[in-house]
N, C-alpha and C positions, 0 to 999 in steps of 0.2 A: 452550480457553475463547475466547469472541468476544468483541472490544473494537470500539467506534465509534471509529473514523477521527475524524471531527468532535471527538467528546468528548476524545480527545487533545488538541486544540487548547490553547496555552496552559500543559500539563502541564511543569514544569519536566524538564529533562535536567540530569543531572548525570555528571557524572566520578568517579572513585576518589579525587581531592584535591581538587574543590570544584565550584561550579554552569558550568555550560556557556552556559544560554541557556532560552526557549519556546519548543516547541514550535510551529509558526505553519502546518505544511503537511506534505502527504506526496508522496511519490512513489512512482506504479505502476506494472508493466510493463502494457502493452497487449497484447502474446501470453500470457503465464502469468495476469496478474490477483494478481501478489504485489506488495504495495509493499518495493519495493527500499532507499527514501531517510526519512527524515525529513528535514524542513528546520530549522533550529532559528535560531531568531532569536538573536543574542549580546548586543544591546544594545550598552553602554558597552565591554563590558571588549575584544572586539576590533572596533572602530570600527562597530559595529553593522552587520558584514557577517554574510549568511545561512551558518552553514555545513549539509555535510551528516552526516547521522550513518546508516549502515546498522545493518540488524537481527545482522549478525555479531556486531557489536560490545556487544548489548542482555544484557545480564543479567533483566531484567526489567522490567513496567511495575507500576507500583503503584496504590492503591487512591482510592475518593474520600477519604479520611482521607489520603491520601500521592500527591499529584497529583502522582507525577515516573515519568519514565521514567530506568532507572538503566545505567550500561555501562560496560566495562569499561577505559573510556580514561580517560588522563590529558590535563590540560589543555595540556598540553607539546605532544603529540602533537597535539588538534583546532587549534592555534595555527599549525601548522605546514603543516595540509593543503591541499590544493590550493585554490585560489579557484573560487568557482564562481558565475555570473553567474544567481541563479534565475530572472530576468526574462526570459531566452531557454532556446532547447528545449536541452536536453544530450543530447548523443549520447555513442554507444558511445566513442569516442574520449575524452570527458574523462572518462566515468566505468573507463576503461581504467587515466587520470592516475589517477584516486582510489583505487582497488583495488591498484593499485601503489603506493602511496604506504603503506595499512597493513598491505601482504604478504596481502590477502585474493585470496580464487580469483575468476578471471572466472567468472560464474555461466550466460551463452550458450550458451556451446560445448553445455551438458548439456540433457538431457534432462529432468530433476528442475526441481524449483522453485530450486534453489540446487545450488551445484556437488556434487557426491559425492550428492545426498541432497536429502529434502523440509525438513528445517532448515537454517539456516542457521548451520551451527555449524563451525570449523577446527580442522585437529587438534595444536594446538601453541598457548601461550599466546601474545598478540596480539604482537610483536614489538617491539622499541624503535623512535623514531621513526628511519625507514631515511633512506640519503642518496635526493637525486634518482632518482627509477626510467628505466631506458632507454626513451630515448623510442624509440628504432628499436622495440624488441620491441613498444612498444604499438600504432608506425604499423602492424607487423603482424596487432595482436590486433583491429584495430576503424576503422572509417570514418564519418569525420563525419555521412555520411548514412546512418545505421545510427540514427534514433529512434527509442526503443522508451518512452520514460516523459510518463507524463502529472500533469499536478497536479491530485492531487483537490481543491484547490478551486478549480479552474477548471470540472472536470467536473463539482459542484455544481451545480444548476441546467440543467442540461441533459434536453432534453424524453425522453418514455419514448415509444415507439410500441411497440404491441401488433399482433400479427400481423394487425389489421379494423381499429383506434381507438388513436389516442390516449389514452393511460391516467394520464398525471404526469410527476412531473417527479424528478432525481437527488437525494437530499437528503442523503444520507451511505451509506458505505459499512461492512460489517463485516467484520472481519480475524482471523483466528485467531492466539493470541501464540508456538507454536509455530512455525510454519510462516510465519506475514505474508502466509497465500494468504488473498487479499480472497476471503471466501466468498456477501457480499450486497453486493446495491444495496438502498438505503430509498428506496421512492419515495414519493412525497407525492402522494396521489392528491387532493387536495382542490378541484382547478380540473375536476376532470373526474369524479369519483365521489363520494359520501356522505363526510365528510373520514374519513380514516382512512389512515395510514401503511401500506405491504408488504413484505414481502422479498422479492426477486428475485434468484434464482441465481445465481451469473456463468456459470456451465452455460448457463443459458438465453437469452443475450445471442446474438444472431444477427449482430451486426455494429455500429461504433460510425461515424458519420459525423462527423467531426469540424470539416468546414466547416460542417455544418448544425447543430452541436451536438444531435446526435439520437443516442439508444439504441436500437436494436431489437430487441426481444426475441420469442420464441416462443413467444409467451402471449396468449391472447386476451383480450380488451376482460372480458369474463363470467367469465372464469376468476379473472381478476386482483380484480373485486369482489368475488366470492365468496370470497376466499384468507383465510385468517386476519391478523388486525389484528399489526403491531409495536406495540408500548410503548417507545420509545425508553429510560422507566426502566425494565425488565425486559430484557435482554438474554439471546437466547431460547438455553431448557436443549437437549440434546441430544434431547429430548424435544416439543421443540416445533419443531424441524429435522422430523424424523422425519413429525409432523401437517401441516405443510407438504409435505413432499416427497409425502404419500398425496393429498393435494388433488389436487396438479397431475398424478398418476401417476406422480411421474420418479423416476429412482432416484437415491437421495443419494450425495454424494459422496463418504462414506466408504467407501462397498460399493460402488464404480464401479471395475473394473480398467483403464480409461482414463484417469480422472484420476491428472493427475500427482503426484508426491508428491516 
């Protein structure tokens, strides 16, 4: 099932023994196009520092009737985890600290979207909160200058180029609740076309420029108006992937033996 990144915003987190925080941001890889991180705002209860929460940890998201994402920690555990500074870029290195801290797999090394596999799931219930993790083995596992995550709402708002034109601009992303492989861009074409929202593959992203804050995609200026309209309140069936994917010609992702899993 596809969830709006944006529409999270805000969504409470909660723990096994009580509330966490809101929801306020995600974090994505820039090679795979999975979000790795939630941000979660804590408020009062720990001095309104950001913590983060991965999708290992997620049991589920809920509904508009239950606007919380729910996981499998205890508040003992997210109290304890490592600090993390959102306001600067994280590298491999501290997200080494974090993965080590709740005995989760580094997810790099692999091939897949997440270690072993296209879910993100361990095989052994989440562990109690461990002592310190070796820092040696992590200066091993990762280097500072190893960035791979971007914050989607930063990437918000960043311009679309089309393989001839200018076509919009980033307006939210869409994620699968299995897997967390961001499988759309929403671009808002309303500065440049007839207004009307689109989906855009992350397949078809040609390259992101991140000084210019520019998208480039491999889709033409004419292909992109013509494409079927988003409803950001209809979040599209597998059926409406499918009417997409025959537009453009390309093949969908789920019968692609190159996308990862």
């Amino acid at each position: 099932m596809l969830h709006s990144l944006k529409a999270l915003n805000r969504f409470q987190v909660r723990a096994a023994d009580g509330e966490i925080g809101q929801v306020r941001d995600g974090y994505f890889d820039d090679e795979r196009w999975v979000v790795r991180y939630l941000v979660v705002a804590t408020g009062g209860w720990l001095s309104g520092r950001d913590v983060l929460i991965s999708p290992y940890s997620i049991r589920g998201i809920g509904t508009d009737d239950d606007r919380a994402v729910i996981t499998r920690l205890t508040r003992k555990q997210v109290e304890g985890s490592p600090s993390i500074d959102t306001h600067q870029p994280i590298s491999r290195r501290h997200e080494a600290a974090y993965l080590g801290y709740y005995g989760y797999p580094l997810y790099w090394p692999y091939a897949t979207f997440w270690a072993w596999g296209a879910m993100p799931t361990v095989p052994a219930p989440i562990p109690p909160v461990p002592e310190s993790p070796d820092l040696r083995v992590l200066e091993r596992a990762a280097s500072d200058e190893d960035v791979h995550l971007r914050s989607a709402r930063e990437v918000t708002g960043y311009n679309i180029q089309g393989s001839d034109e200018p076509v919009g601009h980033v307006d939210d992303f869409l994620f699968e609740d299995q897997t967390w492989a961001l499988r759309y861009v929403v671009a808002d074409t309303r500065n440049w076309l007839p207004g009307k929202r689109v989906l855009i593959a992350t397949q078809w992203i040609r390259g992101v420029s991140w000084p210019e804050h520019t998208v480039d995609v491999d889709l033409t200026r004419a292909a992109i108006e013509a494409s079927p309209p988003f409803d950001p309140d209809h979040l599209p069936s597998r059926d409406d992937e499918a009417e997409l994917h025959r537009h453009y010609r390309r093949e969908a992702y789920w019968g692609s033996s190159q996308a990862p899993r």
